[in-house]
N, C-alpha and C positions, 0 to 999 in steps of 0.2 A: 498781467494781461495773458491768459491763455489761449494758447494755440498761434501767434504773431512769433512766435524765435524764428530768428534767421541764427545759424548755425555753421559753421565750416570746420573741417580739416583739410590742412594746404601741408606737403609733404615734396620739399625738394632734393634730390641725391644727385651731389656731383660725384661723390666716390673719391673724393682727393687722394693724390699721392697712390693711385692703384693702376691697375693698365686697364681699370675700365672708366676712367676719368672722363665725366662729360664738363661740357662750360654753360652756364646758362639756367641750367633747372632752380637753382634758388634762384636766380632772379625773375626766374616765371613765377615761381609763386610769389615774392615779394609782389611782384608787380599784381600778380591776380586779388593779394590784399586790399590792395590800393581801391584797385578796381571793385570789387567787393562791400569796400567801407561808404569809400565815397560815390559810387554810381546805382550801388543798391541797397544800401541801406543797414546793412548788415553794421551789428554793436562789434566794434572792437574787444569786447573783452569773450564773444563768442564766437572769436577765429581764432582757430589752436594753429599753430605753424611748428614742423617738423623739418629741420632740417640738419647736413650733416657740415655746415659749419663750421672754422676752426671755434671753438666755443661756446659750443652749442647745448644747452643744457638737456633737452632731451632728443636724442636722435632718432633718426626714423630707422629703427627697426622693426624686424617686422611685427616682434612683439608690442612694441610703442603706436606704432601705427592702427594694427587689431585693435588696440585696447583706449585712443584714442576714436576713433570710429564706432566701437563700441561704447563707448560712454557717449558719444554724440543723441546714439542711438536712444541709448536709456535715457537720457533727458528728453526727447522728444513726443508732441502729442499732436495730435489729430491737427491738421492749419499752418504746422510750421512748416518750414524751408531748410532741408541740412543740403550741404554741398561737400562735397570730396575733390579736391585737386594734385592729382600725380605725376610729376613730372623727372624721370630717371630710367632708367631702363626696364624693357621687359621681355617676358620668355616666352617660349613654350616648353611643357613638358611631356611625358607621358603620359595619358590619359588615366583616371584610375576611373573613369564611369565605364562601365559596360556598356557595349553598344555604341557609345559616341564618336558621330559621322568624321570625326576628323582625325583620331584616336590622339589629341592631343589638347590639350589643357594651356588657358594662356594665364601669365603670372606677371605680376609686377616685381621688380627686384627692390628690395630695400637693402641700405647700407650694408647694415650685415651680413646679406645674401642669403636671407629666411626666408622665402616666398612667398605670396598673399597670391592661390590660383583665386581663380572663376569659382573654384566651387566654394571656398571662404568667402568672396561676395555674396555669392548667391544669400548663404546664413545670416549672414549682416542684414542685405536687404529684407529676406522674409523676417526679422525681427522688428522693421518698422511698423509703426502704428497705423492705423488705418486713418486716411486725410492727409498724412505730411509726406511728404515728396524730399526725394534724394536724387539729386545731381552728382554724376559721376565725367569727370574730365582724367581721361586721362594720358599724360604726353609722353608716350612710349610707344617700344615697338609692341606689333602682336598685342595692343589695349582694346578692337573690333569685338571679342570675343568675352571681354571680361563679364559682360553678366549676358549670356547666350539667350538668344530668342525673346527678349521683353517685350512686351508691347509696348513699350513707352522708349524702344532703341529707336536712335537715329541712326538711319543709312537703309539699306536694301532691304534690311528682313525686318524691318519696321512696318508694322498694322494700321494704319494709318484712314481714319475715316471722317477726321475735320480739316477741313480746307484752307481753316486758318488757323494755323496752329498759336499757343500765345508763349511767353517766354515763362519759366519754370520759376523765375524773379519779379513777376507781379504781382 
């Protein structure tokens, strides 16, 4: 059936055993699975889960992470639904765009502490296909900024011209 994949990467960092130890981010994502499979429909075998786990077969660095989201990406056509969920810390850094209003850059941390800024999103999303849609959650600090000015952003600098907006899972 073409163009019908519903699609996820779910990426949880607790950072175990480090002084930046959170509690809780894998079980947001577990639980976002859940939610995912059974509320929306989404096949199990087209949720990738990255987490750092004691035994975790692939962790989420930031190279794993890239390259999971990138393969999401290349599998995807015109109708479908991918979803990204981030739940571990994040940053800001220093800016390397010229000009940019805040001279800083926001990043997600992955385990390893390789960074995935804004401007890596940004790449990812303009390589989707025209038609499918990308859901970006992401449960960190400094995440408001991760892909700057889209018109499909929720919150304040969202362009907004339907009054009923509908859910990105129908």
């Amino acid at each position: 059936m073409r163009g019908k994949k519903r699609m996820a990467v779910l990426v949880g960092c607790n950072y175990p055993n480090t002084r930046n130890e959170l509690h809780g981010c894998i079980n947001d994502v577990l639980t976002m699975k859940e939610v995912l499979v059974k509320r929306f429909g989404f096949d199990l075998s087209h949720v990738q889960l990255l987490t750092d786990a004691p035994g975790s077969v692939v962790l989420p660095t930031g190279a794993n992470i890239k390259k999971a989201l990138g393969h999401m990406i290349d599998q995807a056509e015109a109708g479908d639904v991918l979803f990204f969920h981030y739940s571990g810390h994040g940053t800001r850094i220093p800016s390397a765009k010229p000009g940019h209003p805040f001279r800083q850059d926001e990043a997600i941390v992955p385990c390893d502490f390789n960074l995935i800024t804004d401007l890596d999103f940004r790449q990812l999303v303009n390589r989707l296909p025209k038609g499918a849609s990308l859901t970006i959650l992401s449960d960190s600090c400094h995440s408001g900024g991760l892909i700057d000015r889209e018109k499909e952003q929720i919150g304040p600098d969202a362009a907004t011209t339907n009054n009923n907006p509908k859910s990105s899972f129908s």
